[in-house]
C-alpha positions in Angstrom: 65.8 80.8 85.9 65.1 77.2 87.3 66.6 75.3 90.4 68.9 73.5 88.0 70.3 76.4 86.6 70.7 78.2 90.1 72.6 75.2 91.6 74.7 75.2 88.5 75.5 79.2 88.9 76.2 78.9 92.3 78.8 76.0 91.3 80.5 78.3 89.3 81.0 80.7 91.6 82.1 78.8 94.6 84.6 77.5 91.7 85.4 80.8 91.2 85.6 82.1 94.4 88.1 79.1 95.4 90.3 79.9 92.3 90.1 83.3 93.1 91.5 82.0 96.7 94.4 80.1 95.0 95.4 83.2 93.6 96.6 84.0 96.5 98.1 81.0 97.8 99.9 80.8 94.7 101.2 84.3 95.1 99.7 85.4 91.6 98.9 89.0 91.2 97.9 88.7 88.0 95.8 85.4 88.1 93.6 88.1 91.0 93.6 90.6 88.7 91.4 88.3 86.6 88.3 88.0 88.8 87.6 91.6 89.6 85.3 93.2 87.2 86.5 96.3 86.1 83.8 97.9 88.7 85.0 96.1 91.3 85.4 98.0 94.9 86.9 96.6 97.9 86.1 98.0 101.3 89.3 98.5 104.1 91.0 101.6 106.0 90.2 103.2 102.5 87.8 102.0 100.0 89.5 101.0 96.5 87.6 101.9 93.5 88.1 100.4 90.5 90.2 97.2 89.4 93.1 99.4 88.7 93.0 100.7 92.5 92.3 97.4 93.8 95.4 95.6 92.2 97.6 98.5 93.4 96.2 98.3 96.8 96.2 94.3 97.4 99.8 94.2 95.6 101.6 94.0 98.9 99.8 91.4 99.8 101.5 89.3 97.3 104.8 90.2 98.1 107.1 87.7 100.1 106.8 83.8 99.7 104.0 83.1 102.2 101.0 84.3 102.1 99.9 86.9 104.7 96.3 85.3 105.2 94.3 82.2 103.4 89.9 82.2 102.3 87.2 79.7 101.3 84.3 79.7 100.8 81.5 78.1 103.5 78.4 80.2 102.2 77.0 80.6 98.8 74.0 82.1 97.4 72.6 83.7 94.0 69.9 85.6 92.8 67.3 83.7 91.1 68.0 85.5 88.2 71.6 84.5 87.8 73.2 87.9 88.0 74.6 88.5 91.3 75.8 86.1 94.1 77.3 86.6 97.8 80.2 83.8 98.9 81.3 84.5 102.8 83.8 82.6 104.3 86.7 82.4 106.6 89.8 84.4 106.6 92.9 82.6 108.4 95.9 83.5 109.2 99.3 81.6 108.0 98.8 79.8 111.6 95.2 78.7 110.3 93.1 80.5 112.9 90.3 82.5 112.1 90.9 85.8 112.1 88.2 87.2 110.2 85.1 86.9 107.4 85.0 87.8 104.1 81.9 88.8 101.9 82.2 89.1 98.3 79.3 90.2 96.0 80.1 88.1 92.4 78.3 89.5 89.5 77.9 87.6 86.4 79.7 89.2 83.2 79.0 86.7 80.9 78.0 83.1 80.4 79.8 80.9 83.3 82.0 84.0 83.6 81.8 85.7 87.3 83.4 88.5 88.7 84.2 90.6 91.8 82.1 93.6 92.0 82.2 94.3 96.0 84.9 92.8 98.6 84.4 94.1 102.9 85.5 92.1 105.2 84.3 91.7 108.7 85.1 90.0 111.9 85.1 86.5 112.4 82.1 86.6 114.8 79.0 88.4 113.4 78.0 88.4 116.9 80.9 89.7 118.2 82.4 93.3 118.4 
């Protein structure tokens, strides 16, 4: 893979990863359904294994007309061979403060398409407890 073609993948998935955030905003269950690879496993109180169990287990967080928390993206970074990347960002509150970091591992499921294989997040502070 060439520099070009890494700056363009990790274009696409900051893309993605801030659609994937407007899922939310927008209150669209099913529009977050659609970046989660079938693998995908997201990390909380319990771990949730599979698309299936993630969708079941974030549902609640769609409910109501505001959203419960907001993300983007301020970090990143891809594999030089294209098929994996990391985005981290900030998790805020309805308020707007910080209340946390999320780190998503994207993997690459076909050309320009990019998916959610692992979701944890962790505190706001990396430093802190």
């Amino acid at each position: 893979w060439s520099q070009d073609q890494t700056q363009a993948a990790r274009a696409q998935v900051t893309a993605a990863e801030r659609a994937f955030a407007r899922t939310m905003a927008d209150r669209s269950l099913e529009d977050f359904a659609g970046y989660l690879s079938e693998e995908a496993t997201f990390f909380g109180q319990e771990t949730l294994r599979g698309k299936r169990e993630v969708v079941a287990g974030w549902a609640p967080f769609f409910e109501g007309a505001q959203a419960p928390f907001s993300w983007e993206p301020d970090q990143v970074e891809v594999l030089a061979s294209g098929t994996l990347a990391l985005s981290t960002g900030p998790v805020r509150d309805p308020n707007g403060k910080v209340v946390a970091r999320f780190n998503s591992v994207w993997r690459q499921e076909g050309p320009g398409v990019w998916r959610v294989v692992f979701d944890k997040g962790s505190p706001p502070d990396p430093g802190g407890p």
